[in-house]
C-alpha positions in Angstrom: -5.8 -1.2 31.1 -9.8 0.3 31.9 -10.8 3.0 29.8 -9.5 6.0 31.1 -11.7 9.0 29.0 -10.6 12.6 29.1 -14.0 15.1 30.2 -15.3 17.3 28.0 -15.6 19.4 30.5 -11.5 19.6 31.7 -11.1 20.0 28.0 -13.2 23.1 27.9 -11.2 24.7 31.2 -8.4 26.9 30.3 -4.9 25.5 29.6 -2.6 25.6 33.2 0.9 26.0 32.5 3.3 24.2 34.5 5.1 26.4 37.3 8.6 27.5 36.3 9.9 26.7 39.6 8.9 23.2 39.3 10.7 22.3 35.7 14.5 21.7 37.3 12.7 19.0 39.8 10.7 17.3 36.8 13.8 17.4 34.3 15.9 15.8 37.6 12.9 12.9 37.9 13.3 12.0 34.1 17.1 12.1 34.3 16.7 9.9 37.2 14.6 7.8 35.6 16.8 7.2 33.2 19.6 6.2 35.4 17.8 3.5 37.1 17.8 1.8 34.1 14.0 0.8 34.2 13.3 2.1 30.4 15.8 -0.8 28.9 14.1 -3.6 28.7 12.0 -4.1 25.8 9.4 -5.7 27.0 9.2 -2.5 29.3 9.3 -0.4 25.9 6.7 -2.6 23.9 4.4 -2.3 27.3 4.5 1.9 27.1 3.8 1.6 23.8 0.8 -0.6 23.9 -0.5 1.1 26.7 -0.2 5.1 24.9 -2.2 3.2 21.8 -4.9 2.8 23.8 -4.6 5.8 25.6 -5.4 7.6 22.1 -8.0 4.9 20.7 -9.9 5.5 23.9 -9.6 9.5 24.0 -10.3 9.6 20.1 -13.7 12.0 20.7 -11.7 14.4 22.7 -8.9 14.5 20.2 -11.5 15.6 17.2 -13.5 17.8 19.8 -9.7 19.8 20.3 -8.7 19.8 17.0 -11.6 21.4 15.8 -11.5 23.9 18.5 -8.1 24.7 18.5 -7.4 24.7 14.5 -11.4 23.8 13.0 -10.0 20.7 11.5 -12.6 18.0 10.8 -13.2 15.1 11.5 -11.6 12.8 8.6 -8.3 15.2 8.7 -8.2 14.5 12.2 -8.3 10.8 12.0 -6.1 10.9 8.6 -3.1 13.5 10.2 -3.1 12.9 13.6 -5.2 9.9 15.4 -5.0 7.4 12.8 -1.6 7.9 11.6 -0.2 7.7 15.6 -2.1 4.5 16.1 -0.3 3.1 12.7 3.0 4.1 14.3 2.6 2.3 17.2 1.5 -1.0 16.2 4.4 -0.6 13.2 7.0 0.3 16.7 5.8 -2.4 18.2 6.0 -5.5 15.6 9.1 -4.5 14.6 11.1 -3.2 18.0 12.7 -6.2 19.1 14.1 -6.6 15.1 15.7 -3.1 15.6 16.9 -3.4 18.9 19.3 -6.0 18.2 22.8 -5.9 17.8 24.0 -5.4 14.2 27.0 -7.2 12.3 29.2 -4.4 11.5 29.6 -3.9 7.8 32.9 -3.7 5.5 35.2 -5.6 8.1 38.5 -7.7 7.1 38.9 -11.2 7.1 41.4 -11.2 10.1 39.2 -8.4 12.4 36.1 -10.2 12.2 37.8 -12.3 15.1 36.9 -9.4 16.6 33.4 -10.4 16.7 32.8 -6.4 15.5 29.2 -5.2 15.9 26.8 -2.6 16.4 24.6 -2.0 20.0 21.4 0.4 19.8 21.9 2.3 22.7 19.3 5.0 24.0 20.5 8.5 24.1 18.9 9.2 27.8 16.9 12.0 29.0 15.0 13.8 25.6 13.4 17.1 25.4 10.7 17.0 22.7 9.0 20.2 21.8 5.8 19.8 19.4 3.9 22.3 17.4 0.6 23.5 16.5 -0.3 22.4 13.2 -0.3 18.6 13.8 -0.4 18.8 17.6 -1.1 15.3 18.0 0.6 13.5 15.4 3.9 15.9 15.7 4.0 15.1 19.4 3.4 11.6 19.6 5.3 10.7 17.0 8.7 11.9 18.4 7.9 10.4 21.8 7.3 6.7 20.2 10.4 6.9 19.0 12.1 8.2 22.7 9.9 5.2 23.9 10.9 2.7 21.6 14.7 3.2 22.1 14.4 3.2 25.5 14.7 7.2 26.8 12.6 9.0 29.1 11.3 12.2 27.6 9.9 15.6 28.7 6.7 16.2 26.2 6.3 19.9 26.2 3.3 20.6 23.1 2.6 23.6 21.6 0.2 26.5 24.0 -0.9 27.2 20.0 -3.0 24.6 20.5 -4.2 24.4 24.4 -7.3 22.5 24.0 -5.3 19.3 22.3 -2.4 19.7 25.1 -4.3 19.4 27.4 -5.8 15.8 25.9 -2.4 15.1 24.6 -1.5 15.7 28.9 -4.6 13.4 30.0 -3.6 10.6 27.5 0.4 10.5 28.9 -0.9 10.7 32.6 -3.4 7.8 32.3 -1.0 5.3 29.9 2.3 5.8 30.4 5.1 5.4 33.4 5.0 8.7 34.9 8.4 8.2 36.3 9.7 8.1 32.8 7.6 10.4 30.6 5.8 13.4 31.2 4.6 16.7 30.4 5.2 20.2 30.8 3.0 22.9 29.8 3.5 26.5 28.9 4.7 29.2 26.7 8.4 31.2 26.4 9.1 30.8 30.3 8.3 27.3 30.5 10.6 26.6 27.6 13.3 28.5 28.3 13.5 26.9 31.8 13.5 23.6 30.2 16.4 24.4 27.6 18.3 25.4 30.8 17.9 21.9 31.9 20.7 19.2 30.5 19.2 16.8 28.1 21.0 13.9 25.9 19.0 14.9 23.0 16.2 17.7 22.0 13.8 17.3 19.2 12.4 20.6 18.4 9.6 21.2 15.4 8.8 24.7 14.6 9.9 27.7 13.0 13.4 28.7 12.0 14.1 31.6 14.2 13.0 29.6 17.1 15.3 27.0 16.4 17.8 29.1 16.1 17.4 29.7 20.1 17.1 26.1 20.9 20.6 25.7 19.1 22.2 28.3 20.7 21.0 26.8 23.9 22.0 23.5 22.9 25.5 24.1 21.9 25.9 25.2 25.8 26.0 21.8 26.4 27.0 20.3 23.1 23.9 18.4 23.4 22.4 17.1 19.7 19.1 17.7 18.1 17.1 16.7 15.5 15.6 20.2 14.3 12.3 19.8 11.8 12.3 23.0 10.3 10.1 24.7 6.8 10.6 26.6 3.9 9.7 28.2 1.1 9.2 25.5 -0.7 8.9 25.1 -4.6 6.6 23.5 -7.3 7.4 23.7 -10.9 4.9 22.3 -13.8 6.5 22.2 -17.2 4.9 22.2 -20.1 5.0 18.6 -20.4 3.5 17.9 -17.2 -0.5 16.8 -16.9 -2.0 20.2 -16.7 -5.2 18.9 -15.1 -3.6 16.3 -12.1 -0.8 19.3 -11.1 -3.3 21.4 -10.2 -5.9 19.2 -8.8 -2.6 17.7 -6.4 -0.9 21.0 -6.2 -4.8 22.7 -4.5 -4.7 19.7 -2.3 -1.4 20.6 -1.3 -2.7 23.9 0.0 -5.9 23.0 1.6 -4.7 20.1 4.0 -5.3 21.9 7.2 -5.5 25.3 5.6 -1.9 25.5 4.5 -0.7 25.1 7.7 1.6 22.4 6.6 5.8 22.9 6.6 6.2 20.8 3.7 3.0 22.3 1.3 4.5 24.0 -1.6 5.2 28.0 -0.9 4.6 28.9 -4.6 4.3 27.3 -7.9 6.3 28.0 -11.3 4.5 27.4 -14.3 5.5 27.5 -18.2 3.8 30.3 -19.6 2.7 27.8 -22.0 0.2 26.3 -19.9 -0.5 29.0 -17.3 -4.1 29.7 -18.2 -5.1 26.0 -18.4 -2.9 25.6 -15.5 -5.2 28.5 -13.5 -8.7 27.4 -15.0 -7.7 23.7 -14.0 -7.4 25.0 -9.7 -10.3 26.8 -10.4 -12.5 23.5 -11.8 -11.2 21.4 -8.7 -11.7 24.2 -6.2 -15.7 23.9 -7.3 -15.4 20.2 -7.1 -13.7 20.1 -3.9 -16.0 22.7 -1.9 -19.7 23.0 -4.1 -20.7 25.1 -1.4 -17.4 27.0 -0.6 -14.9 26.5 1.3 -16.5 28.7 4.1 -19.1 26.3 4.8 -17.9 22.9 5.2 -15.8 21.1 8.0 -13.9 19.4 5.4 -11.2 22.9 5.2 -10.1 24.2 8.7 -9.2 27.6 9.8 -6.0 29.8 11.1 -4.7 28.8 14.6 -5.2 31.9 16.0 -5.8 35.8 15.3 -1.8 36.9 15.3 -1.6 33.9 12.1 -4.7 34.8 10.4 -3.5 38.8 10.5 0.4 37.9 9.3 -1.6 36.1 6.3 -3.8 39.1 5.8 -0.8 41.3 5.8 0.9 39.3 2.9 -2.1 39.2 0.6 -1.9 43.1 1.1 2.0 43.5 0.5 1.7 41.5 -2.8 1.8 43.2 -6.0 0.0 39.9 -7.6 -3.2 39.7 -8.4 -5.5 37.7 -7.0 -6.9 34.9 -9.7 -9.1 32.9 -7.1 -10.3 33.1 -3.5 -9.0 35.7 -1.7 -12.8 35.3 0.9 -11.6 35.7 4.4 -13.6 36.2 7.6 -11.4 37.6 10.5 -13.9 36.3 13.4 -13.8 32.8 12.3 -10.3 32.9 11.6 -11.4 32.0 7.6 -8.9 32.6 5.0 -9.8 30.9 1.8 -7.5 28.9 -0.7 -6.5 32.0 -2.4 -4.3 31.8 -5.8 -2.3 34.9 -6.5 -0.6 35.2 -10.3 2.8 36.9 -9.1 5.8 38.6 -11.6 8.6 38.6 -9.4 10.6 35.9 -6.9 11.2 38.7 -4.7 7.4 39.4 -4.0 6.9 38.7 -0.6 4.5 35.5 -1.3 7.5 34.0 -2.3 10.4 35.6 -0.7 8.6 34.5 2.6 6.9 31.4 4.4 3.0 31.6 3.8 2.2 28.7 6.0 -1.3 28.9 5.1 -3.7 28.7 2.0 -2.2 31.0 -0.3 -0.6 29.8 -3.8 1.2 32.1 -5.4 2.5 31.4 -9.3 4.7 32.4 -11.0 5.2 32.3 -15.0 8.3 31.2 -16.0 9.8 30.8 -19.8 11.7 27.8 -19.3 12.9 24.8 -17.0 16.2 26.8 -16.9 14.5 29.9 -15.5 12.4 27.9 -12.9 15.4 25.6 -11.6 17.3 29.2 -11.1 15.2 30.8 -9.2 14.3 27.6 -6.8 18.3 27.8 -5.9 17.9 31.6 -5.6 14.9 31.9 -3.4 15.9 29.3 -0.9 18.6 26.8 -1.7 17.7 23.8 0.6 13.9 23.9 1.5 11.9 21.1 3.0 10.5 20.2 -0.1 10.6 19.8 -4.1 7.6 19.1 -6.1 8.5 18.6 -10.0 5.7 18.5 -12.1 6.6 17.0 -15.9 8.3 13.6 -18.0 10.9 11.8 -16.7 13.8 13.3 -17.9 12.9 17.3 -16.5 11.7 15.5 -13.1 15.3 13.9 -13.0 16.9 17.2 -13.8 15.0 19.1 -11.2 16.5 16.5 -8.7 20.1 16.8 -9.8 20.3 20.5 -9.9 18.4 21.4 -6.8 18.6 20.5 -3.1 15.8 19.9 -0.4 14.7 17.3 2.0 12.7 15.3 0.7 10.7 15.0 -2.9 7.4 14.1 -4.2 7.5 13.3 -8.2 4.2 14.7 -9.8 3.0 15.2 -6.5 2.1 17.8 -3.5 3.7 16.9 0.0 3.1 13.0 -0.5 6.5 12.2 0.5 6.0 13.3 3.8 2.8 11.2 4.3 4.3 8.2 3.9 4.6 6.8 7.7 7.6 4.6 7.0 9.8 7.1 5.0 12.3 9.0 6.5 11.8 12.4 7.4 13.6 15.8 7.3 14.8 18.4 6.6 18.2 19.7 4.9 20.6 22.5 5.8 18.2 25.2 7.3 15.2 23.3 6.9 16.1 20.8 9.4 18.7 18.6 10.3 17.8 15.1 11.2 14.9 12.4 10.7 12.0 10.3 11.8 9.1 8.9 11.2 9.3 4.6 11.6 12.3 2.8 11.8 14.1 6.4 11.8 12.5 7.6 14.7 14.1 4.5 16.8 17.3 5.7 14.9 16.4 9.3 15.8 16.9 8.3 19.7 19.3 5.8 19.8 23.0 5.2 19.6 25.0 3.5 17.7 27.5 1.7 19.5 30.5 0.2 18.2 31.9 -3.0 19.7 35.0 -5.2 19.9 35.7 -8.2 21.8 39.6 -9.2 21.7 40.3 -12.7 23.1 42.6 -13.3 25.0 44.6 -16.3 22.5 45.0 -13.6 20.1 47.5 -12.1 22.0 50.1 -13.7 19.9 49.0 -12.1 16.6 48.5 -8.7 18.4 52.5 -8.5 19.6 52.9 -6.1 16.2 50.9 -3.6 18.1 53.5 -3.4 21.2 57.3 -1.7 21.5 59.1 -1.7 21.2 58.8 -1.3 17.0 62.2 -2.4 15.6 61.7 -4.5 12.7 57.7 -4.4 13.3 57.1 -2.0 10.3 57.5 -4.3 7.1 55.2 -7.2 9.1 52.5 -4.6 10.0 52.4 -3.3 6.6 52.1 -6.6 5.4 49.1 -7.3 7.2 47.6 -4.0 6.9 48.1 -2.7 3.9 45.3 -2.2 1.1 46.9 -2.2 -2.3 45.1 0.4 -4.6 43.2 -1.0 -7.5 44.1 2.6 -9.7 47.2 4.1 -11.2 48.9 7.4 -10.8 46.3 8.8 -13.5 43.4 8.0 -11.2 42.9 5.2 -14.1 41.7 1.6 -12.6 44.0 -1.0 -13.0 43.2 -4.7 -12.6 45.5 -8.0 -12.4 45.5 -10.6 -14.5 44.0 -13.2 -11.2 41.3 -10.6 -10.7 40.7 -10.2 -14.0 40.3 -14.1 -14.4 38.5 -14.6 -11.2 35.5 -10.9 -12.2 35.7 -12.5 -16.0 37.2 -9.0 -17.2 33.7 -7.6 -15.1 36.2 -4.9 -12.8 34.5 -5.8 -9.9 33.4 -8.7 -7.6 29.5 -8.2 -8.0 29.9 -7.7 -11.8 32.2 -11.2 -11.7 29.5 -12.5 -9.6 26.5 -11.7 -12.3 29.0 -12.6 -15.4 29.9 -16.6 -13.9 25.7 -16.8 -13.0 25.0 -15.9 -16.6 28.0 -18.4 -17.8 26.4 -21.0 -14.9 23.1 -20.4 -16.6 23.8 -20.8 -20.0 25.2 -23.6 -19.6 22.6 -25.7 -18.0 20.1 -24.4 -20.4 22.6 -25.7 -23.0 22.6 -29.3 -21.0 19.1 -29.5 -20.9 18.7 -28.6 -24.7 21.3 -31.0 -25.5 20.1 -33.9 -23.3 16.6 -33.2 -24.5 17.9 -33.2 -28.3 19.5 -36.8 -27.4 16.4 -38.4 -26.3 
């Protein structure tokens, strides 16, 4: 595959959207393209993929050239978010595709059914819709699609007009590296989409905001077609008084300056124990220096708002809050600048919590005790995206047991979700569904349940057939799982199964009790034929 570079110039032209008459032919081509079977082959799969990784290796100056002009993200959070961390997922995809694509021995089966020869097929779903974002253009584009590749779909790529500059790179890379037949990309805004959702598809992954979701759902249940939906919300960090003052608010401000804000699974607002709230504060104020000497304003290293309708919804909150502001709070409307702000709020129902910020503001809130804080988590939003418990062992154990959300970083900010082999999602109305590695094949695939009955079985299947006279007492027989518990719910264990778990109550505990016995007494042997010599 030659080097096939994106212009600088095409980047700089404005963003065409694809013509809405056209989107019912394109969705038709994919489909069709699905049908002929072309994308199951692995070695078909494995090719797509090698060829898209060097479609972004070799268009790596346009992506940092977009993703500053569309969001002013630098250089190093460029390669760190988005080009570095699809690259990763590829080569990952691809040394480990043919593992996951094989059949699977089906778990849990009976003696007499595994005749049966019972297993598991990873089936592609078909034709995928996959709708990206802004934030992450790149990474929360390309990622999706690697998995659609890997388990054999074809897939629609429609990315985010939030970020025009990177779409249209993100169209230049799929054109030059991938089977156009199979994957492609449509560009636009509302029209575009909607003409797309009125298109059958055997799976949409969406990753946005709630209330658009909530469309794509509605549209989706038209058709009872399923979707993995990658969602927000208002997301909680609690710091006991136990917790290491200095780290939580050194990882906490990272948390909130990783692409200004703009990140779905950042924390939405911090409780702290009034205990430690002012060396809590002083400590994001120390790190703040030490991350930007010169200001946040002035360095590459902290991006700005998407675009002016963002940067004014931010301004609006910072004006609705009755907080006050502690740190920050510089903002430049022409640049799109709104600095890492903290706000010291009294209430969960001010609007810095009650609401997604989705940019650098950190509201905290004082709280008196670990009770208070894990009450109002449940109250503000009951299953967010995220849970960041700051403290010992036992409170960050407790946080986990009495709260819900998708996914958790201990004495951490977001880290969790940075983690390119780790499942991830959402939970309730944050999200339904996951990817990211072996979960994005998952994400795309089917799991297919198989049984092959030969024919000399015939004679231990004639049970099965009418007519039933007499058949009832044989087939319970055979079937028939005898309960290991008594009327009281109490378990109850045999003598023979006592004997055979060594009084353990279970086969893995019998297992581990004779390997101790089995070990003890060859160490014994060994002592005693050592003491004989």
């Amino acid at each position: 595959m030659a080097q096939d570079l994106v212009s600088m110039a095409s980047i700089a032209t404005e963003l065409k959207f694809t013509p809405v008459d056209t989107i019912p032919a394109i969705a038709s081509g994919i489909r069709n393209a699905f049908n002929s079977h072309k994308t199951l082959p692995i070695a078909f799969r494995l090719m797509q993929l090698r060829r898209l990784y060097w479609g972004i290796k070799d268009n790596e100056a346009a992506i940092i050239q977009a993703c500053k002009q569309d969001l002013g993200k630098g250089t190093f959070e460029t390669y760190l978010a988005e080009i570095g961390w699809c690259t990763n997922d590829i080569v990952f995809v691809t040394r480990n595709l043919e593992k996951w694509a094989k059949d699977e021995g089906a778990p849990d089966i009976p003696l007499a059914n595994k005749l049966l020869n019972p297993r598991i097929r990873k089936d592609p779903l078909g034709a995928v819709l996959i709708i990206g974002t802004y934030n992450f253009p790149v990474n929360l584009s390309i990622t999706p699609l690697v998995g659609a590749i890997a388990a054999g779909c074809t897939a629609v790529l429609k990315p985010s007009e939030s970020a025009p500059t990177v779409a249209k790179v993100l169209q230049h890379i799929i054109e030059v590296s991938v089977d156009a037949s199979c994957y492609t990309v449509v560009q636009g805004a509302v029209p575009e989409t909607t003409a797309l959702l009125d298109e059958k598809w055997d799976k949409i992954f969406y990753t946005g905001s709630a209330n658009v979701a909530k469309i794509i759902a509605k549209k989706a249940a038209e058709t009872l077609t399923p979707m993995t939906l990658e969602l927000g919300g208002r997301n909680p960090a609690i710091v006991t008084k136990n917790a290491n003052v200095k780290l939580a608010a050194k990882r906490l401000l990272w948390g909130k300056i990783m692409n200004a804000g703009q990140v779905c699974i950042s924390q939405n607002y911090t409780m702290v124990d009034k205990e430690i709230l002012d060396p809590f504060i002083a400590e994001m104020k120390v790190t703040m220096k030490q991350f930007y000497p010169n200001g946040a304003k002035n360095t590459e290293d902290f991006g700005r708002i998407v675009h002016g309708r963002q940067w004014s919804r931010l301004k609006k909150m910072l004006d609705d809050t009755k907080g006050k502001i502690v740190m920050g709070g510089d903002m430049d409307e022409s640049q799109r600048y709104l600095g890492p702000t903290v706000i010291l709020v009294d209430s969960p129902s001010d609007p810095l919590i009650a609401e997604e910020s989705f940019g650098p503001l950190i509201p905290i809130l004082p709280v008196e005790d670990l009770d208070t804080a894990i009450r109002i988590a449940n109250e503000v939003h009951r299953t967010p995206l995220g849970l960041y418990p700051f403290g010992n062992k036992q409170e960050t154990e407790r946080m986990m047991t009495e709260t819900q959300s998708g996914g958790v970083s201990v004495n951490d900010a977001l880290f969790h979700g940075s983690l390119p082999t780790l499942p991830f999602g959402g939970v309730g109305d944050s999200g339904q569904g996951a990817y990211r590695g072996k979960s994005s094949f998952d994400c795309f695939s089917h799991r297919r349940s198989v049984t092959t009955t030969p024919g000399w079985m015939e004679g231990l299947l004639d049970v099965r057939y009418p007519p039933y006279e007499g058949k009832l007492a044989k087939f319970q027989k055979m079937n028939e799982l005898k309960p290991n518990f008594d009327r009281d719910g109490k378990v109850t264990s045999s003598l023979i199964s006592y004997i055979f778990s060594l009084g353990a109550g279970s086969k893995t505990g019998g297992v581990i009790r004779y390997a101790v016995v089995l070990l003890t007494a060859f160490g014994l042997r060994q002592y005693l034929d050592g003491k004989g010599r």
